[in-house]
C-alpha positions in Angstrom: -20.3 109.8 132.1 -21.2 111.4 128.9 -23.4 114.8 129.5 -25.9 115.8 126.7 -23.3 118.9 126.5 -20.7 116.8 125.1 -22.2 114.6 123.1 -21.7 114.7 119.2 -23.4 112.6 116.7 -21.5 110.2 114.6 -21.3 111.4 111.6 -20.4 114.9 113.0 -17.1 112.7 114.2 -16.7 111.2 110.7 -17.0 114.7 109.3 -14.4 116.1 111.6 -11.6 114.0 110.3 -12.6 114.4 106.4 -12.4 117.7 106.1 -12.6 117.5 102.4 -16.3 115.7 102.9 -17.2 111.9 102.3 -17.5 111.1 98.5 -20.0 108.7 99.5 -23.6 108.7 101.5 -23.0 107.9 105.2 -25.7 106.9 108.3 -25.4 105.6 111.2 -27.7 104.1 114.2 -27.6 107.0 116.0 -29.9 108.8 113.0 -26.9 111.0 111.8 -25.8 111.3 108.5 -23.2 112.8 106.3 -22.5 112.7 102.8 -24.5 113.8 99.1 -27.6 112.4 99.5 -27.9 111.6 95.7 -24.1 109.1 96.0 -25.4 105.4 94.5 -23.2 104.5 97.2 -24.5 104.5 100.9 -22.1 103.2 103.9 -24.2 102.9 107.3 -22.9 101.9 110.6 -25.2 99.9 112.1 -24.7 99.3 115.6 -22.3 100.2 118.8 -20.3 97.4 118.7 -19.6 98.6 114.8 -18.7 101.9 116.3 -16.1 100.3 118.7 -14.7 98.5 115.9 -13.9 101.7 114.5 -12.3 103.6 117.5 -10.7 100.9 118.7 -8.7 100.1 115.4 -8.1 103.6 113.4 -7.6 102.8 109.6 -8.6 99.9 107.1 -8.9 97.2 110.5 -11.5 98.7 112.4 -14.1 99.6 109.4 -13.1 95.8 108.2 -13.8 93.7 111.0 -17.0 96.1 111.4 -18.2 95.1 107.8 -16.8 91.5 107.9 -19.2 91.1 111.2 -22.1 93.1 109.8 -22.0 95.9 111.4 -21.1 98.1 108.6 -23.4 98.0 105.8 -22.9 98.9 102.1 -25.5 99.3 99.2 -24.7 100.4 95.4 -21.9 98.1 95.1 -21.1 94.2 94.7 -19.8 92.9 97.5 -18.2 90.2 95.4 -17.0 93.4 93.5 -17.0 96.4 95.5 -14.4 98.1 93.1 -16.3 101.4 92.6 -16.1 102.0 96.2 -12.7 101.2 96.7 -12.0 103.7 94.1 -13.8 106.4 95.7 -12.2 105.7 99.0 -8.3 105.5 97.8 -9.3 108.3 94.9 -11.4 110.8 97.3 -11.6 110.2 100.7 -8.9 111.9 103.1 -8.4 111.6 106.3 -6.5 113.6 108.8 -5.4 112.9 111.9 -7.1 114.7 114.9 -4.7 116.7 117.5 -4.8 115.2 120.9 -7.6 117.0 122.0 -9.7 117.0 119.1 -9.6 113.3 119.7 -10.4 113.5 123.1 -13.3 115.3 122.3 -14.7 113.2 119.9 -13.9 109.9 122.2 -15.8 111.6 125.4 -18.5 112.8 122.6 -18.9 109.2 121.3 -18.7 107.9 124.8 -15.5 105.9 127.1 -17.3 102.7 126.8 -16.7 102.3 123.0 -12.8 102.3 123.9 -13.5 98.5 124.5 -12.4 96.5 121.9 -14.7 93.5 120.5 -13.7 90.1 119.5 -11.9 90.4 116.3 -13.8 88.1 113.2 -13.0 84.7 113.4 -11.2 85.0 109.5 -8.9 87.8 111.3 -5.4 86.0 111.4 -3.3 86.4 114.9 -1.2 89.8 115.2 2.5 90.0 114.5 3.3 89.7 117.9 1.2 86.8 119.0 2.4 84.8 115.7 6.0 84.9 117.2 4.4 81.5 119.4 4.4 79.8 115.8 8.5 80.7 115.0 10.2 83.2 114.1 9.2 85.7 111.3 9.8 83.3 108.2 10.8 80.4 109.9 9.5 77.3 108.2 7.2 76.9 110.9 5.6 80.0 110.8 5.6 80.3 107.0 3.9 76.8 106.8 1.3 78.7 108.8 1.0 81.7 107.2 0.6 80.0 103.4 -1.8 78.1 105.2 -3.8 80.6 106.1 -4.2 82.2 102.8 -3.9 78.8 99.8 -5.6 76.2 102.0 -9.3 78.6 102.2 -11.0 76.1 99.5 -9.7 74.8 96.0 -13.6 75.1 94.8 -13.6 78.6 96.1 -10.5 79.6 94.2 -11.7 78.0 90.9 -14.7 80.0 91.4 -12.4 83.0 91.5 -9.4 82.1 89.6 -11.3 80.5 86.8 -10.1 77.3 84.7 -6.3 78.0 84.6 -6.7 78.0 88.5 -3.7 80.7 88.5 -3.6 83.1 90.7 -0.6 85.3 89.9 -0.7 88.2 87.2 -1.4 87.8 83.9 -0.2 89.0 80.5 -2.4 90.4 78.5 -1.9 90.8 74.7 -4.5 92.7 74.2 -7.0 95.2 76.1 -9.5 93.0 74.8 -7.8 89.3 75.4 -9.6 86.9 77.9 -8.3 86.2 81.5 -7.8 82.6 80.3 -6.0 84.0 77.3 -3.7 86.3 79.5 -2.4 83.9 82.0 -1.6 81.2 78.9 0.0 84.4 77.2 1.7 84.4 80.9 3.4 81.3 81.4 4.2 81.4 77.5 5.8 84.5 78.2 8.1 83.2 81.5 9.0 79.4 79.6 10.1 82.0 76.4 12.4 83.9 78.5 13.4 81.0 80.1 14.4 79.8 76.6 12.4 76.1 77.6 13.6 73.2 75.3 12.3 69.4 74.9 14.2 67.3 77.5 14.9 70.3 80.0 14.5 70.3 83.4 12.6 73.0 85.0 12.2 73.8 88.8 9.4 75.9 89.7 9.6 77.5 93.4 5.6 78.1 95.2 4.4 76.5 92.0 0.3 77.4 92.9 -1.7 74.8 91.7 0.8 73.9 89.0 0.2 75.9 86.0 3.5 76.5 85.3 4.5 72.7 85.7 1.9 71.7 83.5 2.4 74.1 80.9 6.5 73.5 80.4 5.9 69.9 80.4 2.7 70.2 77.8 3.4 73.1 75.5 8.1 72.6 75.2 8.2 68.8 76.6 10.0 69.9 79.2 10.3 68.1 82.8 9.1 69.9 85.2 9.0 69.8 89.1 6.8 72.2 90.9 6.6 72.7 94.9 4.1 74.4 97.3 3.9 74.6 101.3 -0.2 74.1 100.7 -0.9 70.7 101.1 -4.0 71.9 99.0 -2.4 73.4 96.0 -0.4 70.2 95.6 -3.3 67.7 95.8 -5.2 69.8 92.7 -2.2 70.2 90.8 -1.7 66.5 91.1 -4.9 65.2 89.7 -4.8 68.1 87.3 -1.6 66.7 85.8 -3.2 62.7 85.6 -5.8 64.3 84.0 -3.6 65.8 81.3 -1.6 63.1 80.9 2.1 64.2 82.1 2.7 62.6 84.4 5.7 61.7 82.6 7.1 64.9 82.8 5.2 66.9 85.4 5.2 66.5 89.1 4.6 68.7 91.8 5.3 68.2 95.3 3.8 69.4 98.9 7.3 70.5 100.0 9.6 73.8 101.3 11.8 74.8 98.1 14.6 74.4 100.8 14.4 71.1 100.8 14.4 70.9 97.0 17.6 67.9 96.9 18.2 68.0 92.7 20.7 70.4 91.5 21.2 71.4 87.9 18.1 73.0 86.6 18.5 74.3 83.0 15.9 76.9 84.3 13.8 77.8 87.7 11.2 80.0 87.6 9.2 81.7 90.7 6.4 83.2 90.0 4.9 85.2 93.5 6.8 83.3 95.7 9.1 86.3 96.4 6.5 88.4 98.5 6.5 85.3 101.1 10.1 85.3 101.4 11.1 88.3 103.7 13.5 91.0 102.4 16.3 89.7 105.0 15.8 86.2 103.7 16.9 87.3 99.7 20.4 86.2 100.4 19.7 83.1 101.0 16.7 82.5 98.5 18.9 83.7 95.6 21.8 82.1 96.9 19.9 78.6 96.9 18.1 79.5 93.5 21.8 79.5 91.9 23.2 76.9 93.4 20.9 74.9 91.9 20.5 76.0 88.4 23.3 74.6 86.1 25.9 76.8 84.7 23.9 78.9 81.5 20.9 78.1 83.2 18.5 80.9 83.6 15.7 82.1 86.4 12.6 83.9 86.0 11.7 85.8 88.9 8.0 87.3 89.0 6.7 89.3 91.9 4.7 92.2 93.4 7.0 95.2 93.9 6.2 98.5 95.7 7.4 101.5 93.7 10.4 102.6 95.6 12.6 100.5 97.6 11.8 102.1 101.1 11.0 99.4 103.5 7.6 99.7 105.3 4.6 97.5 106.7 2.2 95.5 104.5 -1.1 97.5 105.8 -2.9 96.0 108.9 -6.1 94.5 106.4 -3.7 92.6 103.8 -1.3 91.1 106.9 -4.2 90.6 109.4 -6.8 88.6 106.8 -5.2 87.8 103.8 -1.2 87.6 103.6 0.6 87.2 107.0 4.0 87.8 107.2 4.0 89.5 103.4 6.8 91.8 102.7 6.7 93.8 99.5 10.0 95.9 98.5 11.3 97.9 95.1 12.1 96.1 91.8 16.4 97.6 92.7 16.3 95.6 96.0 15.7 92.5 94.2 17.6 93.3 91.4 20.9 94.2 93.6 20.4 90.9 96.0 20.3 88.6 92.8 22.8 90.2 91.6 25.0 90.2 94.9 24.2 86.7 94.7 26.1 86.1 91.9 23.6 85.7 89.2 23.6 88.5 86.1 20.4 89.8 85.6 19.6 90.3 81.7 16.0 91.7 81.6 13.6 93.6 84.1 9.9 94.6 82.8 7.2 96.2 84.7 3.4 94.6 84.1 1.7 96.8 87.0 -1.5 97.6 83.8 -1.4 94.0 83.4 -2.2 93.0 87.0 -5.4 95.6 87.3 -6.6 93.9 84.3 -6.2 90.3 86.1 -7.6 91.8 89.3 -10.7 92.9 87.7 -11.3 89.4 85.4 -10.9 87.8 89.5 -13.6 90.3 90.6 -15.8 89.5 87.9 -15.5 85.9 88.3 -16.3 86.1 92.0 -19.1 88.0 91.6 -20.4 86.2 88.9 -20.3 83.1 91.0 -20.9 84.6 94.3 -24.2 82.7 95.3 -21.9 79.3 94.8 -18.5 81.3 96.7 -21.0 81.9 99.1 -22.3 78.8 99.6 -18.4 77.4 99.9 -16.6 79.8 102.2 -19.2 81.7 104.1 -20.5 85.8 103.8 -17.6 86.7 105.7 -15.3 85.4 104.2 -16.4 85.8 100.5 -16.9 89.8 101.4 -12.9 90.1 102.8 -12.2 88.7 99.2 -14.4 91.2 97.4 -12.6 94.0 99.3 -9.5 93.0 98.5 -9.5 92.0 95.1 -10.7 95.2 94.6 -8.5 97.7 96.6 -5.8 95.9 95.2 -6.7 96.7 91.7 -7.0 100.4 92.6 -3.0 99.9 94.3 -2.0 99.1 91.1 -3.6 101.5 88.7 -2.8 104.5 91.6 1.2 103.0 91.7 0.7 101.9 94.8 2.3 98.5 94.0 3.8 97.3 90.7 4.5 93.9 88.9 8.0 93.3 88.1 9.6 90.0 85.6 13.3 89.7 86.1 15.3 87.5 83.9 19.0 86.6 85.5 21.3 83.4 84.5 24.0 82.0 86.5 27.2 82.7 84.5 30.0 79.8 83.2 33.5 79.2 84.2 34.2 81.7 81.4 31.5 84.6 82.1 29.6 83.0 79.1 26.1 84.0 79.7 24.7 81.6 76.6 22.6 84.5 75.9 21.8 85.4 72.2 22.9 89.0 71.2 19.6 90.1 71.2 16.0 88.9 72.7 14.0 86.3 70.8 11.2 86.2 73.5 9.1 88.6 71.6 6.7 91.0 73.8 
């Protein structure tokens, strides 16, 4: 039983693992407080079962599933936009792990019956281990699930976020001062230029999203395009979207694994965030099927999130527990060397990390400039989880934390003939 002798407040626990101070205002229920009184941003933890949260999953998890239940309350930001905080927290906040008993203290302080953990959210996704009851890591199975879990939340929500190009992969921005509709067009412009697209090609495009790609090969080069997603979801809205463009001609897309993909001889195949799904022990066989299928000459665009070293490690407990399971993230070489060891030659590699801080912040404006109606579609909870991490992913990728990589690779003739022009003509 806790004695009034060992007791310590909570922010007097906060404090003792910040030793370079909170950059923010922080109270709790217990009266305590820590933090410059004057911050615009004020954090206060509301209740014991908040608290638990907390202790009970160290990190990003436990203050999560505390502010995702309402337990941990923030003022002076958007929660539809919560950037500025995110920025403080990743910029300014430190924290260092107690010794052994410095945490025992503070546990016996805080009191033994917060060691209980709570329900997680309902929006929390299973952990790794319980997940192994859907397949194996990457099985179809289990990535059926997982794509699920993140494409299927609403196609009304993800308008509201996305906007009208309903694209939700990083842009290209021509400008500082270009539109987010601008920048993804400039986008797929950029990817059907590399791929050299002609009239009368045929174009395979792998986790296609809600077909922007498709449509914009068939619409802008005449080219014929086939686009597949494992959400059922994605595929419906890309369907109608293409009727109600007219290309139907030229444009399909289809609710179906890329594995099961029958046509062969593509004169081009892009995949454009696909590769973070795959699983770094899978790139054998993903490249090795993406070559097989393209035609001798033909090239592939491969567009993905990239860490900034190739050192394998966990996607952090937030991004795998509520918004991609099963994600793996690894260096721009990796990638580069398993193409390559998969036969293809790779001609061109470009970082766009500025490019997708730029997209993340047109998707946080979007969301909270329609977060009444986001709201009203996917629930508090849920719209607040996307706040979060639209914006801590923005902050990742102006800190370096993750980058944006394009790599351009063709599958080589009989005779090494790449079909390549001497120089670029795709332009920036």
């Amino acid at each position: 039983m806790t004695t009034l002798a060992t007791q310590i407040s909570i922010a007097q626990a906060l404090t003792a693992v910040t030793p370079e101070g909170l950059p923010f205002r922080f109270t709790a229920y217990d009266g305590s407080a820590a933090g410059p009184e004057d911050s615009p941003i004020h954090m206060h933890l509301a209740t014991e079962r908040g608290l638990s949260y907390v202790l009970t999953a160290p990190g990003d998890l436990g203050m999560v599933r505390a502010y995702v239940q309402g337990d941990l309350e923030i003022t002076g930001v958007h929660p539809g936009n919560p950037y500025a905080l995110m920025r403080m927290m990743l910029n300014h906040l430190h924290f260092e792990r107690p010794t052994p008993s410095e945490a025992l203290r503070i546990v016996r302080g805080l009191g033994w019956s917060h060691l209980k953990p709570p329900p997680p959210p309902p929006q929390e996704h299973l952990p790794k281990w319980r997940r192994t009851f859907e397949g194996l890591r990457h099985s179809r199975t289990r990535d059926k699930a997982a794509i699920h879990h993140h494409y299927d939340v609403s196609n009304t929500f993800y308008e509201y976020v996305l906007g009208p190009s309903m694209t939700y992969t990083c842009a290209v921005f021509p400008t500082a001062s270009a539109t987010l509709e601008d920048a993804q067009f400039e986008k797929y412009d950029l990817v059907a230029r590399k791929l050299d697209l002609q009239s009368g090609q045929r174009l395979l495009d792998v986790g296609c999203g809600w077909g922007g790609m498709v449509r914009h090969a068939a619409r802008e080069y005449g080219v014929k395009a086939l686009g597949v997603t494992l959400s059922a979801a994605q595929a419906e809205w890309a369907t109608e979207a293409i009727k109600r463009e007219g290309l139907e001609d030229l444009a399909e897309v289809r609710f179906l694994d890329y594995r099961d993909v029958t046509e062969r001889d593509f004169d081009a195949i892009s995949s454009i965030g696909l590769t973070e799904h795959i699983g770094v022990r899978n790139y054998p066989s993903y490249f090795g099927f993406l070559l097989d299928h393209l035609k001798p000459g033909g090239r592939l665009l491969n567009h993905t999130i990239t860490r900034p070293d190739n050192r394998f490690r966990s996607t952090g407990a937030f991004i795998d527990r509520y918004i991609f399971p099963d994600g793996e993230l690894i260096g721009s070489g990796r990638i580069i060397l398993e193409a390559q060891d998969a036969g293809f030659e790779v001609r061109h590699e470009e970082n766009l990390r500025e490019h997708y801080a730029l997209t993340l912040a047109g998707w946080s404006e979007n969301l909270e400039a329609h977060w009444d109606e986001a709201v009203a579609e996917v629930g508090y909870p849920t719209a607040k989880i996307w706040g979060l991490y639209l914006a801590a992913c923005r902050v990742g990728f102006e800190r370096n934390n993750t980058q944006l990589h394009q790599i351009l690779a063709v599958k080589l003739d009989d005779e090494a003939n790449a079909h390549f022009p001497l120089r670029p003509t795709w332009g920036s």
